[in-house]
N, C-alpha and C positions, 0 to 999 in steps of 0.2 A: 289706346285703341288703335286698331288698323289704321284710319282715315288718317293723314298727314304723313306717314311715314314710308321711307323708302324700302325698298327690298331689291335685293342682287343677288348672284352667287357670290360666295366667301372666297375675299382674293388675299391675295402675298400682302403682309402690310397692313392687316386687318387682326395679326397674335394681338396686339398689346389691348386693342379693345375689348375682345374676347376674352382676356387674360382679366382684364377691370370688372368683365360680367360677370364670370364666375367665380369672382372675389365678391361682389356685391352680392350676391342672391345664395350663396354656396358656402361664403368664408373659406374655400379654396385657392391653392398655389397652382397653378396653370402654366406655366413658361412657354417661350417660344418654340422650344425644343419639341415639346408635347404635342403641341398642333402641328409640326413640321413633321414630326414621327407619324403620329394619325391621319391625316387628310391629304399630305403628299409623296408619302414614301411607302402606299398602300398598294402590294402587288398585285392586287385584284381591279385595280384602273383608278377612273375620273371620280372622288365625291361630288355629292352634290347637295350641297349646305347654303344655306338661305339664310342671310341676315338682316335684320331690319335694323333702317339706322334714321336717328333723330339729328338732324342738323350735324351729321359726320359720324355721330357717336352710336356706337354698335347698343343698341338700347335689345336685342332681341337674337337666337339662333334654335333654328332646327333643319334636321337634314336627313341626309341618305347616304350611307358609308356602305360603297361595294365590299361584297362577299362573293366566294363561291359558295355553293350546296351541291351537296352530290345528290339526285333526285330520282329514282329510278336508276339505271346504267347510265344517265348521264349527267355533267357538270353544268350547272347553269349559272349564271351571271345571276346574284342578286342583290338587297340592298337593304341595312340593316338601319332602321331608324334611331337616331340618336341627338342628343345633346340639346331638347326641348328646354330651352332654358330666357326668359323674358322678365323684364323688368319689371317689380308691382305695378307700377303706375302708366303701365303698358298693357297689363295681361287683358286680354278679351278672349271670347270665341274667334274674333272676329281675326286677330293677331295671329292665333294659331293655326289656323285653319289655311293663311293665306300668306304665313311661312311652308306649312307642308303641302298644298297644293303647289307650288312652285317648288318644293322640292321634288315632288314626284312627276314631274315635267321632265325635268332635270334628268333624273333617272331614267328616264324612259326613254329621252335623246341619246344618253350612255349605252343601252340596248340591255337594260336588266331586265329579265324576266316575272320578276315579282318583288316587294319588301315583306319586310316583316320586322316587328318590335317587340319588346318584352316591356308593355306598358305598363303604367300604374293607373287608377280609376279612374280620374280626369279624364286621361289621353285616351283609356279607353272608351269612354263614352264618348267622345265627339270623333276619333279613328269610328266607331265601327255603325257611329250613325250618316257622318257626313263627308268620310274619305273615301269608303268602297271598301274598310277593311273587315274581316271575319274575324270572330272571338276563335281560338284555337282551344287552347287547355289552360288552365290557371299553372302556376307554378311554384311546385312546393319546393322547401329546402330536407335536409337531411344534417342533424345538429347532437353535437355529441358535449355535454358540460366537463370540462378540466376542473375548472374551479367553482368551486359552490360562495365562495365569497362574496361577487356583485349579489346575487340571485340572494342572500343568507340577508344581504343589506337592504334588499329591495321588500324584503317582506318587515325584518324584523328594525331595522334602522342601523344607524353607524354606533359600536361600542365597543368595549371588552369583551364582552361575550359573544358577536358576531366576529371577531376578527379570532376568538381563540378556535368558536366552530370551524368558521372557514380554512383557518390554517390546517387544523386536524383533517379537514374535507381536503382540503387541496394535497396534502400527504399522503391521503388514502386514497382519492383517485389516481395518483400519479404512482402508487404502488402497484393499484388493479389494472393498471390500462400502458402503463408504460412496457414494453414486450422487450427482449432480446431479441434484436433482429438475424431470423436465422436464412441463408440464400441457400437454397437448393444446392446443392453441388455442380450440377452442369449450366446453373445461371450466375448472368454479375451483375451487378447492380453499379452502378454511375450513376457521377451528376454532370447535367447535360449543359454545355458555354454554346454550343452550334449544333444545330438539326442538321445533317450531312444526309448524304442522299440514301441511306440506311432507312430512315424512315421514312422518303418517298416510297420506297419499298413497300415497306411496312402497310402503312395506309392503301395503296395499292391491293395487297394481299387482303386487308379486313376492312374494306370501304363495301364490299359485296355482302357486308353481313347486317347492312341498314341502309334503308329505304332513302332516308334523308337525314342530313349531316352536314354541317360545316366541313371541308374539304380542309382537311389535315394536311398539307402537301409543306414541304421543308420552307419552299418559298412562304407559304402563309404564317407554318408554325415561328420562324426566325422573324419575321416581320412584328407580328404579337407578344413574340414572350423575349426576344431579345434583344432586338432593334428597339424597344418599347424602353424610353426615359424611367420607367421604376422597373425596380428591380425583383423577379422570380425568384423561387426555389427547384432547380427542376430533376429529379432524377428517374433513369431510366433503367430498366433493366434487358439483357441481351445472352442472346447461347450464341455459340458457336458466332459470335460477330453480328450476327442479326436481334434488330431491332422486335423484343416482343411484349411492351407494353413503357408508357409511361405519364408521368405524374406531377402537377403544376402546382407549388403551393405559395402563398403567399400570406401575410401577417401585416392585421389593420389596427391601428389603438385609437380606438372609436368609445364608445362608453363604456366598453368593457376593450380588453386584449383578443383581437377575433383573429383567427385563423381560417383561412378562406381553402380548399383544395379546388383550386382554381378549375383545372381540367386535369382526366383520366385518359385514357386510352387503352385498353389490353386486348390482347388475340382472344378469337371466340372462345377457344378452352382454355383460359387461364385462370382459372381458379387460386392454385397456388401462386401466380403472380400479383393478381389481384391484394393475394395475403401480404405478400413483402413488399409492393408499394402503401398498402395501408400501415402497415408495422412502421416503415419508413415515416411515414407521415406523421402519425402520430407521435412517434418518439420527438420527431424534430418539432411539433406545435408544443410537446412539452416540455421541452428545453427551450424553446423559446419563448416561456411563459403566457402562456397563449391561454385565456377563460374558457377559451367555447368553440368549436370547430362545425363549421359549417360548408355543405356544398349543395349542388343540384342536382339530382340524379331522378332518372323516371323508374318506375317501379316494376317495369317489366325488364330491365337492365338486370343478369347475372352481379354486377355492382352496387346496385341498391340492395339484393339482399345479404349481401356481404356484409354492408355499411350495417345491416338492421340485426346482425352477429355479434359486430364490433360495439354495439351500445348508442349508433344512432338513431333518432327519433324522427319521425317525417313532423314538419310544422310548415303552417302555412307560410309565404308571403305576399305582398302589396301587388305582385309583378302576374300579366296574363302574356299570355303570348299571341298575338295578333297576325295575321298574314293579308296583303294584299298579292293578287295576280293579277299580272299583266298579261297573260297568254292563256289564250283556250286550250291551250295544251295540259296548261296545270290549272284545274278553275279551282275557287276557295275551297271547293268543298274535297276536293282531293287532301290536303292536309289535315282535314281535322281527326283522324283516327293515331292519337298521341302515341300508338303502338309503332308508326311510320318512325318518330323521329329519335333523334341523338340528342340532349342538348345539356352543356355543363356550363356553369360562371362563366367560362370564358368564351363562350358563343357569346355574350353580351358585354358591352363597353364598360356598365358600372363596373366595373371591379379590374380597370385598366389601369 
């Protein structure tokens, strides 16, 4: 419970406890490196993370990780909730409540405009009754099966005869859905080590085609996908030198082989780019034996019906999206029309 324990912002000196927490409660590897990349080599400014600690020992953490948003024509300071993570013999209302109040102090000293989080049911039920935050849209994934094998097991059990289905299924899907990947003639396709200022460009030119959006900018994209201790997949394609769409994927062996397409990006008419970054994609989750390919995409997005071409299926998950405002400028209820926003995997930290 709250009562007896300390709370501070998260200082230098404070990896190895946070490292112990999210081994105890996660069974997760965390290093030094990971929070040094995250909380202090963040181009968008000051976090503001709050730890609760028992007699030294980091027993608790939640916080506020600066963002931009592009928001109307302009960029606002915001601040992405994350890393809700407290001890069993710790957790209360009372514990979280009074790590994210003092987180969003914090933030507001930094000069954010607003947070926002992609919670799960807990968090959102004591966020949207007792922090000031607004339910936004829930949020779905978009999932496409490689392999019918775990799915083959999970119904029918482990044997001979689920491993011979599954084999036969994992050969035929990887018949039906593996493409020649063909490039336009006047486009090329890379894979991308450094966002160079081609895609400051880029963004620039198609940041006017959405409302609201995480602010793509080289400084942010290099910060997140390549500065970042795990490692990407990222390929882009380009005409004539410029930057005209691209594509984040990454690979998780979790209960199954997931294949995550972390983030998109494509110019308003790119249809046919859309095509060869998906082609791209999926050949490379099927060579690297990947079960099940999953991303986030909203349904008014030219990309989601792409996706819904390509064989993926909308399925729920655990995750809503929440907003708090700090400014009359933006109040809650300006964000809740989901037609406003941009949002992929990697607008959010799980899948960092």
């Amino acid at each position: 419970m709250a009562k007896g324990l300390e709370f501070r912002l998260l200082q230098k000196g404070d990896e190895q406890g946070l490292s112990h927490l999210f081994r105890e409660v996660f069974n997760v590897e965390k290093d030094s490196r990971y929070w040094d990349w995250k909380y202090y080599q963040n181009p968008a400014g000051q976090h503001s993370i709050i730890v609760a600690l028992s007699e030294d020992r980091v027993v608790g953490t939640a916080g506020l990780l600066p963002i931009k948003l592009k928001i109307g024509s302009t960029e606002v300071l915001s601040a992405q909730g994350i890393d809700v993570v407290v001890l069993p013999e710790y957790r209360s209302r009372g514990t979280f409540i009074k790590l994210s109040r003092l987180s969003i102090e914090e933030c507001i000293k930094n000069g954010a405009d607003l947070s926002y989080a992609f919670s799960i049911k807990i968090t959102y039920r004591v966020c949207t009754k007792f922090l000031g935050y607004a339910g936004i849209f829930p949020v779905f994934k978009m999932t496409k099966i490689l392999n019918p094998t775990p799915y083959l097991q999970g119904k029918m059990g482990t044997g001979v005869i689920t491993n011979i289905l599954g084999s036969i299924g994992r050969g035929a899907f990887k018949i039906a859905h593996k493409r020649r990947l063909v490039v336009p003639r006047e486009l090329k396709i890379n894979e991308v080590t450094h966002f160079d200022e081609r895609f400051d460009d880029f963004w620039r030119q198609e940041c006017k085609n959405y409302e609201i959006a995480v602010v793509r900018d080289s400084r942010y994209l290099n910060w997140r996908f390549i500065k970042n201790p795990s490692p990407y997949k990222i390929i882009s394609v380009e005409q004539n030198r410029s930057i005209k769409g691209f594509i984040i994927l990454k690979c998780f062996q979790e209960e199954v082989r997931r294949g995550r397409i972390i983030d998109i990006f494509v110019q308003s008419d790119g249809e046919a780019i859309i095509d060869v970054l998906l082609t791209a994609a999926i050949n490379y989750f099927i060579d690297q034996g990947v079960d099940v390919i999953a991303c986030w995409m909203l349904e008014h997005t030219p990309i989601f019906r792409a996706l819904k071409k390509r064989g993926f299926v909308k399925r729920e998950t655990p995750h809503d999206l929440i907003v708090r405002s700090f400014t009359d400028d933006f109040p809650n209820e300006y964000f809740q029309d989901t037609a406003k926003w941009y949002v992929t995997m990697g607008d959010s930290d799980y899948f960092g």
